[in-house]
GUZASE-33444 format. One line per field, with one value per residue (C-alpha): residue in one letter; chain; x, y negated, z negated. Coordinates in steps of 0.2 Angstrom, whole numbers. Example, Ala and Ser with C-alpha at 12.3 -4.5 7.8 and 13.67 -1.06 7.14 Angstrom:
2
residu: c(A|S)
chaine: c(A|A)
X: c(62|68)
Y: c(22|5)
Z: c(-39|-36)
//
This chain:
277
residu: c(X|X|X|X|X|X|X|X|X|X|X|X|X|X|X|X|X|X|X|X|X|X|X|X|X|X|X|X|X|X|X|X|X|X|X|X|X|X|X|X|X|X|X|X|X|X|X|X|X|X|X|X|X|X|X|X|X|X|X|X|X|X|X|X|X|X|X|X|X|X|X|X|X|X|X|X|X|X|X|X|X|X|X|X|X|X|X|X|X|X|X|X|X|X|X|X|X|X|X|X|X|X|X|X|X|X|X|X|X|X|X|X|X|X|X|X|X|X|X|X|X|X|X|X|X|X|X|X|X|X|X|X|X|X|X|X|X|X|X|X|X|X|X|X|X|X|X|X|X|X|X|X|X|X|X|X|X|X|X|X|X|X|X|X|X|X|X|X|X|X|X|X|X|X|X|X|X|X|X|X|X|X|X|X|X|X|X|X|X|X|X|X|X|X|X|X|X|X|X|X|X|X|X|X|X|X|X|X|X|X|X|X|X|X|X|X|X|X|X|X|X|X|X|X|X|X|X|X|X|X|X|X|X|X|X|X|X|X|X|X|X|X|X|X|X|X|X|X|X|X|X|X|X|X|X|X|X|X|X|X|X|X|X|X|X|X|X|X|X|X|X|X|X|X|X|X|X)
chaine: c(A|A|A|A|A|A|A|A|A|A|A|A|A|A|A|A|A|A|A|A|A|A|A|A|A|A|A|A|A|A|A|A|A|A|A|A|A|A|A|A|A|A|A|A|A|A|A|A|A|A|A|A|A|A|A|A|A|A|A|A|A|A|A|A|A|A|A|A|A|A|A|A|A|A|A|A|A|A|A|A|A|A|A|A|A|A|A|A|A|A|A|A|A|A|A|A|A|A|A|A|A|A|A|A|A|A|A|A|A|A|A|A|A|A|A|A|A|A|A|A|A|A|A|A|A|A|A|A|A|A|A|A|A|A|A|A|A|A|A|A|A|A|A|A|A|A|A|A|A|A|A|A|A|A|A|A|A|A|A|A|A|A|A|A|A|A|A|A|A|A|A|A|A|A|A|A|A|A|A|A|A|A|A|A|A|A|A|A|A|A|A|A|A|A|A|A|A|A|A|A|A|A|A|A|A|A|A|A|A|A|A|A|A|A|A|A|A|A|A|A|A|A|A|A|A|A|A|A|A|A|A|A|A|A|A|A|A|A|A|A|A|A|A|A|A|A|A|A|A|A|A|A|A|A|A|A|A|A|A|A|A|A|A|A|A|A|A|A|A|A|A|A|A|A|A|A|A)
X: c(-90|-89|-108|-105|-92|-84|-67|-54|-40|-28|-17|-31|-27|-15|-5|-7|-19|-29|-30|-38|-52|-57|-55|-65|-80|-82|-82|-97|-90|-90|-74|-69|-51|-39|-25|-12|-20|-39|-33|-26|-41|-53|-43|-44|-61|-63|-51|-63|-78|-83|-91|-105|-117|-102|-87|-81|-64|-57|-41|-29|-11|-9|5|-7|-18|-32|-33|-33|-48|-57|-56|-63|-76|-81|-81|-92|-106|-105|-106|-111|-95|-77|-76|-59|-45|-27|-14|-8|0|18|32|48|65|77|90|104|120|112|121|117|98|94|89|71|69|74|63|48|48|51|34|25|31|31|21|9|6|6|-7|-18|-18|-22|-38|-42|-39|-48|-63|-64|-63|-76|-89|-82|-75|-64|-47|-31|-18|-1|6|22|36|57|64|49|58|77|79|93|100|111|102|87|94|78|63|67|68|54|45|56|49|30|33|40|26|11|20|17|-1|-8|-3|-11|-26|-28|-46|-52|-63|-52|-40|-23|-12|1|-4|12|9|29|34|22|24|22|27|33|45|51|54|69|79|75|93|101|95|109|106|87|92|100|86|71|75|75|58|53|55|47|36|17|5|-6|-20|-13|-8|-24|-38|-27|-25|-43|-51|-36|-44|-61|-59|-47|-56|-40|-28|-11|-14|-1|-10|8|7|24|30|46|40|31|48|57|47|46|68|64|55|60|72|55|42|48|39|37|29|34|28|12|27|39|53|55|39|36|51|44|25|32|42|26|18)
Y: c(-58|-40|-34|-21|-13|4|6|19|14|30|27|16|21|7|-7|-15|-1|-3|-22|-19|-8|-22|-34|-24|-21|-41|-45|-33|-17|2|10|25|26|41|46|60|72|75|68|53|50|52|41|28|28|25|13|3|6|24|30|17|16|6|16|33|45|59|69|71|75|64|76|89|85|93|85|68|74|79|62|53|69|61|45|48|58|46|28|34|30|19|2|0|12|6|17|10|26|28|31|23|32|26|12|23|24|36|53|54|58|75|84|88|68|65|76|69|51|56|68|55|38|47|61|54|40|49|59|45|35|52|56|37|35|51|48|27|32|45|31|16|4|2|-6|2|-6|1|-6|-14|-15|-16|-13|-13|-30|-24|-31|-19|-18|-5|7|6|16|31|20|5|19|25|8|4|18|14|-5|6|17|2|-4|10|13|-6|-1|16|11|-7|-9|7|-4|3|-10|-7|-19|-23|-27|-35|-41|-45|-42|-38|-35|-17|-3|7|-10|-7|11|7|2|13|21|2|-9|-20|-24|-24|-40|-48|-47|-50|-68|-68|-58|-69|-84|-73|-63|-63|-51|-38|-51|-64|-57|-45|-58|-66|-47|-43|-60|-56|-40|-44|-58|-51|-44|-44|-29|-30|-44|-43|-52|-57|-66|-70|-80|-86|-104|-99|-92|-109|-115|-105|-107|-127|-130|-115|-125|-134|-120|-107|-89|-72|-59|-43|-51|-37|-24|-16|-7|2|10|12|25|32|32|43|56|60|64)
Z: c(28|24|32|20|28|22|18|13|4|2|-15|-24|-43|-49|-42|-23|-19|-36|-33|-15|-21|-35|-22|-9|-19|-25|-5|-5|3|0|-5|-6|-15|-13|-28|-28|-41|-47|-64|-59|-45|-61|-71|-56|-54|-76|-73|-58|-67|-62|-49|-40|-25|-18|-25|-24|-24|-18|-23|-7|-4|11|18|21|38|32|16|23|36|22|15|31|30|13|16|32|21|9|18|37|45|41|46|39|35|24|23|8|-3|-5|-16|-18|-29|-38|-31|-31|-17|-4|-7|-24|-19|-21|-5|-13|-15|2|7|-2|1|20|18|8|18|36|37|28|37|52|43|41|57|65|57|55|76|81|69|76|92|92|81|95|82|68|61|53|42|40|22|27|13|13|30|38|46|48|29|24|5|-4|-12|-3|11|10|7|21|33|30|32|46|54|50|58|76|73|70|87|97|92|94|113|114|104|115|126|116|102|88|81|71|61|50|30|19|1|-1|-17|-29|-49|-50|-58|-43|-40|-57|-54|-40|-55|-68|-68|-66|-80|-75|-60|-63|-75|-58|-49|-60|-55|-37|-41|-52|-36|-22|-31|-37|-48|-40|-45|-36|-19|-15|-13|0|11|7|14|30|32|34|44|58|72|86|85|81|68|53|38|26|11|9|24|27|25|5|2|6|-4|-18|-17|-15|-31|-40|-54|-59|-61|-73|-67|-75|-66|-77|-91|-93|-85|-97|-85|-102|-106|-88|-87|-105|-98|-82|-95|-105|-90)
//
């Protein structure tokens, strides 16, 4: 299934993007894995086992064009081209009512969530269409859809804005050879979930339930993408695991199965883990 294919995963040192790399390498591909520092890119790769004939990093700021090109460079030197590219890294802030965001984090999740994206469907399509081949995947999240909710106002338009974008290039990028499409892992028990409610442990308590019904661990939902990934071959595909039919039935039986998600998450020590660093 995989025909030892190479794949970039940009944001691969802990949660969804983590879970993809792991996933990735058991379906037999080479992965090349992206985090936002050299410190935390070296503590992914201890965290995956170190580096491997099928597994290797690079540091990049995926605001920054040229640091994104210099990840496909790597990639390329490494593994000879790249089959498949994710645009997976992202950051979410804190669900607060919009004008309490500092300009500076405005800003930043609009850098991150925008321009970075638009960073790496650019290199991704100029280096696929210059090898003939290739697939892209957008990471869907909030708002990609037109879901709207109070305090969420920045991060679901950024994603709304990646599903108009995702759009627009699955028509510029048909009869070329290179494909593009949507990846949605729904909600996902992870810390940067958490981190939307880090200044609203009150409302984070209401919540946790509906998570607890919709939701999945990063161990559950990756396999699913992974085996979606490898086996799409048409553009514009969007490989979702949760669907609006799972979700009913999740709502149906969820008074007779009893689920916790955070159970390895601590909202807590997430917030004290990211003030000691």
């Amino acid at each position: 299934m995989s025909e030892n294919r190479s794949v970039v995963v940009t944001g691969g040192t802990r949660g969804i993007g983590q879970g993809l790399v792991r996933e990735f390498i058991k379906a037999g591909c080479r992965v090349t894995f992206t985090g936002s520092s050299e410190a935390s890119t070296a503590k992914g790769l201890e965290a995956l086992g170190g580096a491997s004939a099928n597994l290797t990093a690079a540091a990049c700021n995926i605001t920054d064009r040229d640091q994104v090109q210099a990840v496909w460079d790597h990639a390329v030197a490494t593994y000879g081209r790249v089959d498949i590219w994710i645009n997976n890294a992202g950051i979410s802030l804190p669900r607060k009512a919009f004008q309490d965001h500092s300009v500076a984090d405005l800003q930043d999740i609009v850098d991150t969530n925008i321009v970075g994206i638009f960073n790496g469907d650019a290199v991704a399509m100029k280096g696929m269409l210059a090898q003939g081949s290739g697939y892209i995947w957008n990471m869907e999240g909030f708002g990609s859809n037109g879901q709207t909710s109070s305090g969420l106002g920045p991060y679901g338009a950024t994603k709304r804005a990646l599903n108009y974008l995702t759009k627009v290039l699955i028509k510029e990028l048909k009869g070329t050879g290179v494909g593009m499409g949507y990846l949605s892992p729904g909600i996902v028990a992870t810390d940067l979930l958490i981190q939307d409610y880090e200044d609203d442990m009150e409302q984070w308590e209401k919540v946790k339930k509906t998570f607890n019904i919709l939701g999945d661990t990063v161990e559950t939902v990756t396999p699913y993408l992974v085996e979606g990934v490898l086996k799409t071959e048409k553009s514009g595909k969007r490989v979702a695991w949760l669907t609006p039919a799972k979700a009913g039935g999740r709502f149906a039986t969820a008074g007779f199965k009893k689920r916790n998600i955070f159970d390895q998450i601590d909202p807590r020590k997430t917030m004290d883990q990211q003030d000691a660093s």
